[in-house]
C-alpha positions as CSV (number, residue, x, y, z in Angstrom):
1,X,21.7,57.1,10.3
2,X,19.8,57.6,7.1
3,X,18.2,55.0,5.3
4,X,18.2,54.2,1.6
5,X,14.9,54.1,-0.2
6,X,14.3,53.2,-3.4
7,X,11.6,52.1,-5.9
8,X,11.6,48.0,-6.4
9,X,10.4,47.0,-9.8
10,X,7.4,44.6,-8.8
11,X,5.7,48.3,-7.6
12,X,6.8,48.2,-4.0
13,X,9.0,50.0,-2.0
14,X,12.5,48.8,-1.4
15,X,13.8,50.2,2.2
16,X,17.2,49.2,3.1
17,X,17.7,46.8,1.1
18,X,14.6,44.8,1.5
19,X,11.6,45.1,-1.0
20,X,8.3,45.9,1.3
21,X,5.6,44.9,-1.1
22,X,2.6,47.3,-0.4
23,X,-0.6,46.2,0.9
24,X,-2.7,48.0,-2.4
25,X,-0.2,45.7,-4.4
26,X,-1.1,42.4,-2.5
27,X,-4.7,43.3,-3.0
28,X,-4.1,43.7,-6.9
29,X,-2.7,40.2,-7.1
30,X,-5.2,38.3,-5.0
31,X,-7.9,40.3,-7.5
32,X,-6.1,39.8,-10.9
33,X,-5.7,35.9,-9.8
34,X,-8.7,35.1,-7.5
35,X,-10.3,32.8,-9.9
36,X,-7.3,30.5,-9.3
37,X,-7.3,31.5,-5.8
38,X,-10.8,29.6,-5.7
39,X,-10.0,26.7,-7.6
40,X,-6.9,26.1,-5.2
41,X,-9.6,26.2,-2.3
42,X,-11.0,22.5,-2.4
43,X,-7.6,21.3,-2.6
44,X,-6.4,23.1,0.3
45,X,-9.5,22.4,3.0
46,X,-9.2,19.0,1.9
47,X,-5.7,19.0,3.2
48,X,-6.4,21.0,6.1
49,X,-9.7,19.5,7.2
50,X,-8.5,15.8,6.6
51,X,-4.7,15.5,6.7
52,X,-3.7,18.2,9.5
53,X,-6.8,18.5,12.0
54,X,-6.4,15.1,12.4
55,X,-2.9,15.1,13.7
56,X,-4.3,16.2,16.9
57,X,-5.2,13.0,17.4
58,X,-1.4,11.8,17.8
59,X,-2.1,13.1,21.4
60,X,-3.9,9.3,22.1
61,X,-0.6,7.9,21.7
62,X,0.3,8.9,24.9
63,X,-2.5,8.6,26.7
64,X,-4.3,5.9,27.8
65,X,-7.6,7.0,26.2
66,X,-11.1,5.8,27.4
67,X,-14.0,6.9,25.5
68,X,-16.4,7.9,28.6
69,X,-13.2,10.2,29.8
70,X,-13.1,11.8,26.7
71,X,-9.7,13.0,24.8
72,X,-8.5,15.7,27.0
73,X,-9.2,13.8,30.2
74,X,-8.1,10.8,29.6
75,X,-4.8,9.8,31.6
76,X,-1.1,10.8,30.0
77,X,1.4,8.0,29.7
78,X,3.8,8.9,28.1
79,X,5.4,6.0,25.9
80,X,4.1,3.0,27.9
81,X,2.3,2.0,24.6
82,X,4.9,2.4,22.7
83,X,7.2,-0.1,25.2
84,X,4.4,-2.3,25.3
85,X,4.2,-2.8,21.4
86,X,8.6,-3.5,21.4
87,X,7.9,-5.6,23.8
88,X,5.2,-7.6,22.4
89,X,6.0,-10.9,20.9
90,X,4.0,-10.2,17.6
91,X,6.3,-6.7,16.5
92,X,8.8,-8.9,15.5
93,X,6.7,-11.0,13.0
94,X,5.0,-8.0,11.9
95,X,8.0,-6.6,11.0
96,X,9.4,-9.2,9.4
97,X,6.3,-9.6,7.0
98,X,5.8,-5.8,6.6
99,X,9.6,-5.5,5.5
100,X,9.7,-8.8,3.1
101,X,6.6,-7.4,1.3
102,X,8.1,-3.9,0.8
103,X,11.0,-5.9,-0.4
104,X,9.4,-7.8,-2.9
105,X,7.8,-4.2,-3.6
106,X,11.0,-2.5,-4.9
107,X,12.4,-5.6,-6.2
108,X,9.8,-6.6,-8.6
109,X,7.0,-4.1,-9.0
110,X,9.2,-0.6,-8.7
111,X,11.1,-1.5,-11.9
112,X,7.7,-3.1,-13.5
113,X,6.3,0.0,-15.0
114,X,10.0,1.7,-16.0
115,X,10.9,-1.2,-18.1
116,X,7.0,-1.2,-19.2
117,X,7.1,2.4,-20.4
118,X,10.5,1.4,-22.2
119,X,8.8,-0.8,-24.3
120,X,5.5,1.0,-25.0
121,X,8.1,4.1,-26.0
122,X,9.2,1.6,-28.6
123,X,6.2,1.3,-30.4
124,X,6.3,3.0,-33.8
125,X,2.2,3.1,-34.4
126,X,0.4,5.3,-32.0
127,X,-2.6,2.9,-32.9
128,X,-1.4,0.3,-31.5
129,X,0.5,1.9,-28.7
130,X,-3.1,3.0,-27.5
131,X,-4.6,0.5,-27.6
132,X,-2.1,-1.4,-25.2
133,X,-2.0,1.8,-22.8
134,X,-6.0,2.0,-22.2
135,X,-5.8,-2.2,-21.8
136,X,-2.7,-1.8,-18.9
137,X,-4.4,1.3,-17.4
138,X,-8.3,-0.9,-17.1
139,X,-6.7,-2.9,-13.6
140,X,-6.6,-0.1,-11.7
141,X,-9.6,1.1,-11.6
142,X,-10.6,-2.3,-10.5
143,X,-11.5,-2.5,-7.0
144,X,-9.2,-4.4,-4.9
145,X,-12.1,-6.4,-3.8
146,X,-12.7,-7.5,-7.2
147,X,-9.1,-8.5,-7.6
148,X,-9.1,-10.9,-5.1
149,X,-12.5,-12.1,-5.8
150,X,-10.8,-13.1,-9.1
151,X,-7.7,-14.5,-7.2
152,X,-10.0,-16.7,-5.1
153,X,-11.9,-18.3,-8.5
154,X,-8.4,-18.7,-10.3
155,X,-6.6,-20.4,-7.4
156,X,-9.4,-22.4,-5.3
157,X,-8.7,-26.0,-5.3
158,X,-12.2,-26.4,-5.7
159,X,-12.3,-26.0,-9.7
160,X,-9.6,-23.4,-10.2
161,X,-8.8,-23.0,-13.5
162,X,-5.3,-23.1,-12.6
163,X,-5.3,-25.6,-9.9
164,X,-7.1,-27.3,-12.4
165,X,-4.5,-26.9,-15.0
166,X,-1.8,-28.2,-12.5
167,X,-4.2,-31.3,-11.7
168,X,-4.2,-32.5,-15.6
169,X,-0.3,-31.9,-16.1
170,X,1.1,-32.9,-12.7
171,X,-1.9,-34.5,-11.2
172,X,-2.0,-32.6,-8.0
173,X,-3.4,-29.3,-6.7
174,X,-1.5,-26.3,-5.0
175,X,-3.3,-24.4,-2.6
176,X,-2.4,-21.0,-2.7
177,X,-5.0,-18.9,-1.4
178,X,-4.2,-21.2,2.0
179,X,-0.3,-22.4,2.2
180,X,1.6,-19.1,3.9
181,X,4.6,-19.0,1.9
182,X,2.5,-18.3,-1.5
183,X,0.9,-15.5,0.3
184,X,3.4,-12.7,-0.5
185,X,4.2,-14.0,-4.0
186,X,0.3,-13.8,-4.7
187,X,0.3,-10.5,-3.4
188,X,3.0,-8.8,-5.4
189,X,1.7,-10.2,-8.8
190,X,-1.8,-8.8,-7.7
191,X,-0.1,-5.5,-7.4
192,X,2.0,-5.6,-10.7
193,X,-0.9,-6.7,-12.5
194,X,-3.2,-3.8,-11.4
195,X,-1.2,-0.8,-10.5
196,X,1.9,-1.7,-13.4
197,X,0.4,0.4,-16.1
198,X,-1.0,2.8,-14.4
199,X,2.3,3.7,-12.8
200,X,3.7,3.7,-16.8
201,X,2.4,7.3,-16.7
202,X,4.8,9.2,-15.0
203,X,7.7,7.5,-16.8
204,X,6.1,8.1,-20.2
205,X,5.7,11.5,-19.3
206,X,9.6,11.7,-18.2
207,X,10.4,9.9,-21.7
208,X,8.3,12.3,-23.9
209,X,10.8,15.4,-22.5
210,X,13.8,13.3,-23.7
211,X,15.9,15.1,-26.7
212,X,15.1,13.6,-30.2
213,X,18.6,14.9,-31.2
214,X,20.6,12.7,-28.8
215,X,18.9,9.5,-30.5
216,X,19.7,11.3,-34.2
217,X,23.4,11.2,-33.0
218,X,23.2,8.2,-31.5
219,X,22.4,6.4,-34.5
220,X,24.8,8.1,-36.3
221,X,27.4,6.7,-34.1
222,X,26.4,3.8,-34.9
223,X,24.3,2.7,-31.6
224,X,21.7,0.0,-31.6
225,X,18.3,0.7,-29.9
226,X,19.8,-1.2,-26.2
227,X,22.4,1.4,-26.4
228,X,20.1,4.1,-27.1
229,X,18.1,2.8,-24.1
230,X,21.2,2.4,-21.7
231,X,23.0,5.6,-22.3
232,X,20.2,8.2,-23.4
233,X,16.9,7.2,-22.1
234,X,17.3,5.7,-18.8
235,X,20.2,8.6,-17.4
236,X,17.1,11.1,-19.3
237,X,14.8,9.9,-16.3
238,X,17.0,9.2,-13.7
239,X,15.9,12.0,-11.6
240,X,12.4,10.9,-11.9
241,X,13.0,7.4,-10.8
242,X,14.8,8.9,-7.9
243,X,12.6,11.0,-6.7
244,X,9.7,8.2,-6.8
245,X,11.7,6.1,-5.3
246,X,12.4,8.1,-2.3
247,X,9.1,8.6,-2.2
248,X,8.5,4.9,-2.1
249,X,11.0,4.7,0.8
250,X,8.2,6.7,3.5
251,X,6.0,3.5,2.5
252,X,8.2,0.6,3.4
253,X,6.1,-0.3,6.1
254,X,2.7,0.7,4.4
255,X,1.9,-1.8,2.9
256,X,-1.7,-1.3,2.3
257,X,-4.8,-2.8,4.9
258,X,-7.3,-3.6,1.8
259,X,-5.3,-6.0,-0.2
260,X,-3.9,-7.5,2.8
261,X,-6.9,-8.3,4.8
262,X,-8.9,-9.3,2.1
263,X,-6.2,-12.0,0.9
264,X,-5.7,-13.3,4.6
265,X,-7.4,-16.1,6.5
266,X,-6.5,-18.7,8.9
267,X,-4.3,-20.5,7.7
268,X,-2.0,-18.1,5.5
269,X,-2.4,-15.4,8.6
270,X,1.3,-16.6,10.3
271,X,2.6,-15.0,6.8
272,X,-0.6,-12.4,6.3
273,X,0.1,-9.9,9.4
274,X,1.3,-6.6,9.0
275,X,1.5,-3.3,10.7
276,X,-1.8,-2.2,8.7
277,X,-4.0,-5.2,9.7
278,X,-2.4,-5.0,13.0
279,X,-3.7,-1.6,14.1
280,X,-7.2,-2.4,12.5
281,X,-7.3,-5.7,14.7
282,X,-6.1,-4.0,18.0
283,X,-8.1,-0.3,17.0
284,X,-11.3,-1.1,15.9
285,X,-12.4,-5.1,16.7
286,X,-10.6,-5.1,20.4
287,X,-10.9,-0.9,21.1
288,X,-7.0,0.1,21.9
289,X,-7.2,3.0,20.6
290,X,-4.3,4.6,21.9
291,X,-2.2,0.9,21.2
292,X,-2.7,1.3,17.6
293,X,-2.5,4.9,17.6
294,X,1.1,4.0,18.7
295,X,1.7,1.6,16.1
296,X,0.7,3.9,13.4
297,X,2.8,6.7,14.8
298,X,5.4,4.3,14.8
299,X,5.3,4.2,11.4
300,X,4.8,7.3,10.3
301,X,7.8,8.3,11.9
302,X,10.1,5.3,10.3
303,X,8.7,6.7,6.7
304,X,10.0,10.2,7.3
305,X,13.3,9.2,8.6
306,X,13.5,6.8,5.4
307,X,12.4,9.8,3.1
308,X,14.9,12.1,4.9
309,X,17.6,9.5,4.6
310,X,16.8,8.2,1.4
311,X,16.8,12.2,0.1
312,X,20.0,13.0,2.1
313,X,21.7,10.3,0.3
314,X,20.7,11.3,-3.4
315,X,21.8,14.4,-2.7
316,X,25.3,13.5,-1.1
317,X,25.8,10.9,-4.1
318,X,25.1,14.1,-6.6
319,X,21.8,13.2,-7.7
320,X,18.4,15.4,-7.7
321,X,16.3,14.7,-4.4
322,X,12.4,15.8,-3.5
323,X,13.6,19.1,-1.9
C-alpha cells in the first residue's frame, strides 16, 4: 500500500496524513526563541523543585514513618491514619470551623473586590481613581503579623480604642480578641480589609476589555448607570468571576495557618481550630508526621473534587470553566 507524502506548511513533512515536524526544524525554533526559553526556566524549576518533588512525600500518608527508619523503611499502613483522623472526635469541629470560615469567605469577601472594582470604574478623574487604588492596594503588603498586632491594640480591653469607644457610649467593654463567637467575624474583616483591593485587580482588568459601544447604546436607550452595571458590565465579566470562583472552591478548606494561629489563644481556640493549625499542632509540636500528612492529603483531595465539580457544573449550566 503506498503512502501519501506531502510538504506541510510549517516546513515539515506530512506522511499520511500526519505532519512529522523535522528535527532541523525543532532545533530552529528552540534557537530563534531560546531567550524566552531561559526566562521560562526559573518559573519552571521552581515548580518542579518545590511543588512536584515534594509530592513524593504523599507516600508518609501511608506509612507509619519514624525518623531513625527513614522514608523508605518505614512500615506501610495503608489508611489507618486516615481512619484514625474520621474517627477522631476533633474532625468534626475542625470541619465545622474550617467550612463556616470558607463560608463567610464567599459570602462576604468574594463579592468585596467585584462590587469594589464597580465603583472605582465609576470614577470619572483618573486622579482621584489613583489615588484610592494605591491606598486599597497598601494592606496587602502588610504582613499578617502586623495585621493582628493592630487587631490586638484596637480590640484589647485594656485601652482599646474601640473597647474604649464602647466603654464611653454603653459603658461596658467587649472582648473580642477572647469571646469565640467574634473570632470568625474578626477574621473575615481582617481579610476584606487587606486582600479587598488588591483582589480589585483582576476585575478591573476584566472591566477595561468591556465594549465602550454597548454603554453609548445603552444610554441612548435611555439606561441609567444601575442598568448599565446590571445588564453590560457585570454579564462583560461573568466568565472571570467564574473562573475565580471555581478556583476559590479547591480552597474551601484552606483557610490559611498564619492568620489563624496568630489570632488564636485559649480561650477563643473551641472556635479557632482548623485543618491548617491542626496539621501544624499534630506535625511539627507533637511529630505525627504521617497523621498530618493524612490530614493535608485529605484536603488536597476535597479541593480537586470541588474544582472538578465546581468546573463540571459551569460547564453543564453553559458557562466558561478553567479548562
Amino acid at each position: 500500500m503506498s503512502r501519501i507524502i506531502t510538504s506541510s506548511s510549517d516546513g515539515g513533512i506530512r506522511v499520511g496524513g500526519h505532519t512529522k515536524i523535522s528535527e532541523g526544524r525543532v532545533l530552529r525554533r528552540f534557537k530563534r526563541d531560546k531567550w524566552l526559553y531561559i526566562l521560562m526556566m526559573p518559573g519552571l524549576l521552581y515548580f518542579l523543585i518545590f511543588k512536584y518533588v515534594p509530592m513524593w512525600g504523599v507516600a508518609l500518608a501511608f506509612k507509619n514513618y519514624q525518623p531513625f527508619t527513614g522514608f523508605w523503611n518505614s512500615e506501610w499502613v495503608g489508611l489507618e491514619h486516615f481512619h484514625n483522623f474520621f474517627q477522631n472526635p476533633d474532625f468534626f469541629r475542625l470541619l465545622n470551623n474550617t467550612l463556616v470560615l470558607s463560608l463567610y469567605n464567599l459570602v462576604f469577601f468574594f463579592p468585596a473586590p467585584i462590587v469594589l472594582a464597580l465603583l472605582l470604574n465609576e470614577i470619572r478623574i483618573s486622579f482621584y481613581k489613583r489615588t484610592i487604588q494605591t491606598l486599597i492596594y497598601v494592606p496587602h503588603f502588610i504582613s499578617m503579623v502586623i495585621v493582628a498586632s493592630i487587631s490586638y491594640v484596637m480590640l484589647t480591653t485594656e485601652g482599646g480604642v474601640v473597647n474604649e469607644f464602647l466603654f464611653q457610649y454603653s459603658g461596658q467593654k467587649i472582648n473580642f480578641l477572647a469571646e469565640p463567637q467574634w473570632f470568625k467575624p474578626l477574621i473575615i474583616i481582617q481579610t476584606i480589609w487587606k486582600e479587598c483591593g488588591f483582589g480589585t485587580i483582576i476585575f478591573l482588568a476584566a472591566l477595561a476589555g468591556v465594549d465602550v459601544e454597548q454603554y453609548e447604546a445603552a444610554v441612548v436607550d435611555g439606561a441609567d448607570r444601575w442598568h448599565q452595571i446590571w445588564h453590560i458590565t457585570l454579564p462583560s465579566i461573568r466568565s472571570t468571576i467564574i473562573i475565580l470562583l471555581i478556583l476559590r472552591m479547591g480552597h474551601v478548606l484552606d483557610n490559611g495557618f498564619e492568620q489563624i494561629y496568630l489570632m488564636t489563644n485559649a480561650l477563643n481556640r473551641e472556635a479557632a481550630d482548623v485543618f491548617d493549625t491542626y496539621v501544624y499542632i499534630m506535625g511539627i509540636t507533637q511529630g505525627a508526621f504521617s497523621y498530618s500528612t493524612a490530614v493535608g492529603l485529605f484536603k488536597s483531595v476535597i479541593g480537586v473534587i470541588l474544582v472538578l465539580g465546581s468546573n463540571w457544573l459551569s460547564k453543564k449550566f453553559g458557562q466558561s470553566g478553567i479548562y
